[in-house]
Chimera marker file (.cmm) of the C-alpha trace (Angstrom):
<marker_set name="trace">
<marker id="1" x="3.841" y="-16.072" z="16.658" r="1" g="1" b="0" radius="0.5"/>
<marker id="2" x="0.253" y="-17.325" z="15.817" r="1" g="1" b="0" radius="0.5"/>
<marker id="3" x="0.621" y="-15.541" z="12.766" r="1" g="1" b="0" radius="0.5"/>
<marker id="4" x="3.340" y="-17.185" z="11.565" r="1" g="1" b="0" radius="0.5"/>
<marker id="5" x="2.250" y="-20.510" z="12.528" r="1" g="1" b="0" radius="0.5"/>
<marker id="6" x="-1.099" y="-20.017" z="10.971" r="1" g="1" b="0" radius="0.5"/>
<marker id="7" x="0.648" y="-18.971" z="7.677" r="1" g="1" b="0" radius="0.5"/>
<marker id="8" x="3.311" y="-22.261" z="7.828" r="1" g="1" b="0" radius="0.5"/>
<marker id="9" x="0.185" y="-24.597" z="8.600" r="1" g="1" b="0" radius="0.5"/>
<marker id="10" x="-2.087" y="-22.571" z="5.754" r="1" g="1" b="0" radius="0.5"/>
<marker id="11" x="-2.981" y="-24.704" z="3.053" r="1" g="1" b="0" radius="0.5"/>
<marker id="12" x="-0.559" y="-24.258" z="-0.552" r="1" g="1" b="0" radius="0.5"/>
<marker id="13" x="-3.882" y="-23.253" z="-2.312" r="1" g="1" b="0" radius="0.5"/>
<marker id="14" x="-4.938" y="-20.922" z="0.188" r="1" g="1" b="0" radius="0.5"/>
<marker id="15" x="-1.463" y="-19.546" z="0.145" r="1" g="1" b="0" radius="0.5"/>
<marker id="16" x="-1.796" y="-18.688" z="-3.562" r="1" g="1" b="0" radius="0.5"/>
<marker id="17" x="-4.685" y="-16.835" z="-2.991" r="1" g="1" b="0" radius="0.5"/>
<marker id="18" x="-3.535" y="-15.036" z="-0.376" r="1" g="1" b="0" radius="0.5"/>
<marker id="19" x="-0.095" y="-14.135" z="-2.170" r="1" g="1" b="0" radius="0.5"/>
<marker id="20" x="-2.102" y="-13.584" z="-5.516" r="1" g="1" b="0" radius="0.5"/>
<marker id="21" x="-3.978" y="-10.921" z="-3.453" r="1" g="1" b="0" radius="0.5"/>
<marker id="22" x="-1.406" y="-9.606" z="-2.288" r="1" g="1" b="0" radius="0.5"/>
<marker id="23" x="0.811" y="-9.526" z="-5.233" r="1" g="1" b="0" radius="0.5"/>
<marker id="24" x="-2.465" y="-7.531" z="-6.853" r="1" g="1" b="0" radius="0.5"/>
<marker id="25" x="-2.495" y="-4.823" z="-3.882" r="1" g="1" b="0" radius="0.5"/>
<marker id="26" x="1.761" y="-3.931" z="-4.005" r="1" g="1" b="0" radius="0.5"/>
<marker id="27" x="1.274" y="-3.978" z="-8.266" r="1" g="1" b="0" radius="0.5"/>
<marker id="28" x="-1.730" y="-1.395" z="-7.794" r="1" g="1" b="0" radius="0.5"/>
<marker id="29" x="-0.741" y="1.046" z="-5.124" r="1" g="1" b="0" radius="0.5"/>
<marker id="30" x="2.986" y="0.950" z="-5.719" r="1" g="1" b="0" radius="0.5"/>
<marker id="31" x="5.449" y="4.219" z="-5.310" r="1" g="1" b="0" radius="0.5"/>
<marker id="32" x="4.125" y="5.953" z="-8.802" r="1" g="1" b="0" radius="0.5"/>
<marker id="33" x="0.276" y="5.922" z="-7.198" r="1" g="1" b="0" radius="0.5"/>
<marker id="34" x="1.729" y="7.216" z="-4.013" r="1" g="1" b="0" radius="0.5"/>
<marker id="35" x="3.882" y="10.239" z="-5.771" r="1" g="1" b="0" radius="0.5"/>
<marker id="36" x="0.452" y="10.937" z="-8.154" r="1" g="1" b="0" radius="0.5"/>
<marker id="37" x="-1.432" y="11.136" z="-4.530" r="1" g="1" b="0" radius="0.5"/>
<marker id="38" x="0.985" y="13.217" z="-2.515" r="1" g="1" b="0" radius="0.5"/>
<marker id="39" x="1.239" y="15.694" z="-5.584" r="1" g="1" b="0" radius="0.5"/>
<marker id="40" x="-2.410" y="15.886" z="-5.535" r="1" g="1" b="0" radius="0.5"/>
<marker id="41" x="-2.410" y="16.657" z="-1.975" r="1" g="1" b="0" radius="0.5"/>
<marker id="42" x="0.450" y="19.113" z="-2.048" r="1" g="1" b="0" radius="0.5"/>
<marker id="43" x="-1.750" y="21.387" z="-4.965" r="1" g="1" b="0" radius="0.5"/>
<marker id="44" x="-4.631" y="21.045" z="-2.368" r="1" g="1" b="0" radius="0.5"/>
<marker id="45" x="-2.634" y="22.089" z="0.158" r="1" g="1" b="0" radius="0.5"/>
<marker id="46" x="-2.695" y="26.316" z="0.394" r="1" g="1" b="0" radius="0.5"/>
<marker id="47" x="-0.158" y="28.438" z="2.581" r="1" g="1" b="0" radius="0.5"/>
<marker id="48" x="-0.480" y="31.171" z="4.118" r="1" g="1" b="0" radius="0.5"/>
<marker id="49" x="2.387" y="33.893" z="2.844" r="1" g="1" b="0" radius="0.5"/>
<marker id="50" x="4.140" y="35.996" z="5.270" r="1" g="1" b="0" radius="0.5"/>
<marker id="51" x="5.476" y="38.753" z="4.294" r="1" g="1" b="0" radius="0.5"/>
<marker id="52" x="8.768" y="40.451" z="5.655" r="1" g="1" b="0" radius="0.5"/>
<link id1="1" id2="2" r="1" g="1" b="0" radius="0.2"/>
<link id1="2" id2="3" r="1" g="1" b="0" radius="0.2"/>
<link id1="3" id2="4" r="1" g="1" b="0" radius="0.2"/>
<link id1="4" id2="5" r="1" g="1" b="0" radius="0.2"/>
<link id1="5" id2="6" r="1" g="1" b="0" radius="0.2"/>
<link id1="6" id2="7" r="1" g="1" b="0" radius="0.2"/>
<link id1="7" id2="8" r="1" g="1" b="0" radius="0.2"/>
<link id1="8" id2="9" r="1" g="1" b="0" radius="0.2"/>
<link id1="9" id2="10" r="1" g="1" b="0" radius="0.2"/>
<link id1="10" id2="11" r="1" g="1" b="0" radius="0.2"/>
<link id1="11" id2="12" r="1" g="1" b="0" radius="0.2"/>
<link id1="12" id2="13" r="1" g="1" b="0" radius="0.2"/>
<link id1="13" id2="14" r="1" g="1" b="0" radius="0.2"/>
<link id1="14" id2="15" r="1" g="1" b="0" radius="0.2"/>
<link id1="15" id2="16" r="1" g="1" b="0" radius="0.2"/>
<link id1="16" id2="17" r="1" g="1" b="0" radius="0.2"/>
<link id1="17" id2="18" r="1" g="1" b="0" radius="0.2"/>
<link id1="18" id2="19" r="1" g="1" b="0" radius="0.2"/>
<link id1="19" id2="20" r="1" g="1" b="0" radius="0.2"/>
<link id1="20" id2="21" r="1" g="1" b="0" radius="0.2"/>
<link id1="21" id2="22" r="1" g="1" b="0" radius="0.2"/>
<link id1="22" id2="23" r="1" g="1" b="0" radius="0.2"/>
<link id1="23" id2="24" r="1" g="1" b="0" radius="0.2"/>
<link id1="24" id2="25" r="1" g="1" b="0" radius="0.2"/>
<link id1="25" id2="26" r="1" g="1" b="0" radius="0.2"/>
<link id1="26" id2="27" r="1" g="1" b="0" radius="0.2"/>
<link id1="27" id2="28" r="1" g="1" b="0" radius="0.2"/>
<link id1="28" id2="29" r="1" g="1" b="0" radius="0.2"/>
<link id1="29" id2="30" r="1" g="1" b="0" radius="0.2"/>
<link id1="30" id2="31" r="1" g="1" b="0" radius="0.2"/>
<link id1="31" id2="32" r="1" g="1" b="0" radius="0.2"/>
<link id1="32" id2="33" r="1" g="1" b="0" radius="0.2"/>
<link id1="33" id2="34" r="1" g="1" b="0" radius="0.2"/>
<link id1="34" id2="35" r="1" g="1" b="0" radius="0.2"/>
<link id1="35" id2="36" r="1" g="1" b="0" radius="0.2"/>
<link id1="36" id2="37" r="1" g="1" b="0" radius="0.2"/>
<link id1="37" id2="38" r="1" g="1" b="0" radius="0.2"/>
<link id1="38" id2="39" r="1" g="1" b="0" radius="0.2"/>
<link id1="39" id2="40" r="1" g="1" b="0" radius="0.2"/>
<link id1="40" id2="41" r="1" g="1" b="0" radius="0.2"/>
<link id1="41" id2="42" r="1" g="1" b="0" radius="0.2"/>
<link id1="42" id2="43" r="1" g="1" b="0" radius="0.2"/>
<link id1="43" id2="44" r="1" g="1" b="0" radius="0.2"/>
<link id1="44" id2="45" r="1" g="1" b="0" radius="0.2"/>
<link id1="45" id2="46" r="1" g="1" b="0" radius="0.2"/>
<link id1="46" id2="47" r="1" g="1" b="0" radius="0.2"/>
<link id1="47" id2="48" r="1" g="1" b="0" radius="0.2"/>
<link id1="48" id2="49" r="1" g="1" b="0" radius="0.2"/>
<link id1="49" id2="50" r="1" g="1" b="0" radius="0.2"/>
<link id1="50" id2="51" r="1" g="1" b="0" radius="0.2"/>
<link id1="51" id2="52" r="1" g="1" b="0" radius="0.2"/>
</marker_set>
């Protein structure tokens, strides 16, 4: 709850700033940099092949 009253007693400038920020963070590491990351880790990833 102190979160949420800290946030409804924040000043509207700081609020900007903080939603700004934030706004920043989701634009840059939305789903297309998490698919280009998970790709990358998959072709680092190496398995071992068992055969039959």
């Amino acid at each position: 709850m102190f979160c949420i009253e800290q946030a409804l007693e924040m000043p509207m400038e700081e609020q900007k700033q903080k939603m700004t920020k934030m706004y920043e963070t989701v634009w840059k590491y939305d789903v297309r940099c998490w698919a280009y990351h998970m790709f990358e880790l998959f072709q680092n990833t190496t398995h071992d092949v068992v055969s039959e």
